[in-house]
Structures are given as C-alpha cells and as structure tokens.
C-alpha positions in Angstrom: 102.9 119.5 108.5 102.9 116.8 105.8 105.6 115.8 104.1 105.0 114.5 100.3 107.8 112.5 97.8 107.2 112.8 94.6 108.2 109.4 93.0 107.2 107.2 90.2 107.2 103.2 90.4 109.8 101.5 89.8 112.4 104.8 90.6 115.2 103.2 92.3 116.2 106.7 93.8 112.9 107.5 95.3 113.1 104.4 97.4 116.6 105.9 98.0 114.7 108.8 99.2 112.1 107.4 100.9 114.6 105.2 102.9 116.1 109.0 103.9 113.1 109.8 105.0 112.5 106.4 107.2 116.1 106.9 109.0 115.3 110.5 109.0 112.4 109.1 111.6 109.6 110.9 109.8 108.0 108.4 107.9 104.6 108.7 109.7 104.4 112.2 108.1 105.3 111.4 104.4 102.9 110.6 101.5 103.8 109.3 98.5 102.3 110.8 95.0 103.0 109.0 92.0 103.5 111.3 89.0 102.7 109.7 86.5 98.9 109.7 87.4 99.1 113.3 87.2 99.5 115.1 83.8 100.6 118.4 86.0 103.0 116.7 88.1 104.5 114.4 85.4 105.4 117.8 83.2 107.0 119.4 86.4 108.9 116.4 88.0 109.4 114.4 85.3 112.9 114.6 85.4 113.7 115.2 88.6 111.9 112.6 91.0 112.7 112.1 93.6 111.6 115.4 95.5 110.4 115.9 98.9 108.0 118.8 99.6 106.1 120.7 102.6 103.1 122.9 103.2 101.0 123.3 106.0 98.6 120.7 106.3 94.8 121.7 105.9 91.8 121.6 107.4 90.7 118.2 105.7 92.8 115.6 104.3 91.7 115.8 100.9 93.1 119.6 100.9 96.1 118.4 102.1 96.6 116.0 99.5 96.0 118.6 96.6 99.5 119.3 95.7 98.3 120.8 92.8 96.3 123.4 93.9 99.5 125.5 94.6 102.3 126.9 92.0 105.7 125.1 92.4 108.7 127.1 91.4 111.8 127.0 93.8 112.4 126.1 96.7 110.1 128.1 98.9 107.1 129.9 97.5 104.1 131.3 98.5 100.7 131.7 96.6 97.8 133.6 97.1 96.2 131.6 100.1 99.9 132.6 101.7 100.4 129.0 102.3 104.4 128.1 102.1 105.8 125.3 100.3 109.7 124.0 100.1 111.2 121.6 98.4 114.5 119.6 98.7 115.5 117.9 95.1 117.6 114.8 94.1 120.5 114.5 94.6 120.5 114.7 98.4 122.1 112.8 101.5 121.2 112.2 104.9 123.2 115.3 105.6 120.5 117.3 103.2 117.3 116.2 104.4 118.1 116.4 108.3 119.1 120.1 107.6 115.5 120.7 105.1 113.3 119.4 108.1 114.8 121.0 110.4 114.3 123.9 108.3 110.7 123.2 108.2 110.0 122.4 111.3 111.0 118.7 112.0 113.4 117.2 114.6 
C-alpha cells in the first residue's frame, strides 16, 4: 500500500502532517503530491490540505502515482476497477492517524 499527502509548498500543517506520518514510522511508504500542479487536485483539496490517502498500490509505479484516475468523495470509496481508497483529513493528531493505518493496514 502507498500512502499519499496531499500538500502544497509552503503549508505549514502538511509538514505538521507529514511529521505525523514520520513518528507514525511510515514514512518510507508516503508520497508527497503537490496540488497545485494539478488543476483536479487543486479544485478538490484546495481547502483542505493537508490529507493523507490509501489505495492499493499497482502493478507499476506510474499507476500508482495516478491519484487522479479514481473519484474521491468520503472517506472510503470504491470505483469501477473496485480499487478502495480512504482518506484521513486535517485536523488530525497522532491519536488519528495511528488509528487510520491501522485501519488500513499499517502497524
């Protein structure tokens, strides 16, 4: 599974995030996507970076990486290809995240 943060430079609560994630001992699994690159992403998350998300990884990397590919709505969806994403938004604590990977699979 790959973990992915949706984040922006200069967001002072993603590095917030991220540094959940590095406690959190998962850092090896996270990638970072910078919205504002990303006309789609920018309109959905916008407003509420930082979010971490999960989906099944892939058979290639560049699959993985296309978090667009799949409709994002609540916290755990499904699309056609059946392949499951969640999400965890800001605000969220230590407390939060441990309890969303474990939830999906980490720790």
């Amino acid at each position: 599974m790959l973990i992915t943060l949706y984040s922006t430079e200069g967001c002072h609560l993603c590095e917030q995030a991220y540094s959940l994630l590095v406690e959190a001992g998962v850092q090896e699994h996270v990638q970072v996507i910078d919205i504002a690159f990303d006309d789609v992403l920018f309109s959905r998350y916008g407003v509420t970076i930082p979010v971490v998300s999960t989906q099944p990884v892939t058979s290639t990397s560049s699959e993985a990486c296309s978090v667009t590919a799949y409709p994002v709505i609540a916290d755990s969806v499904s699309d056609e290809s059946t392949h499951s994403i969640s999400e965890l938004g800001w605000p969220f604590d230590s407390a939060d995240l441990a309890a969303w990977l474990k939830n999906n699979g980490f720790n």
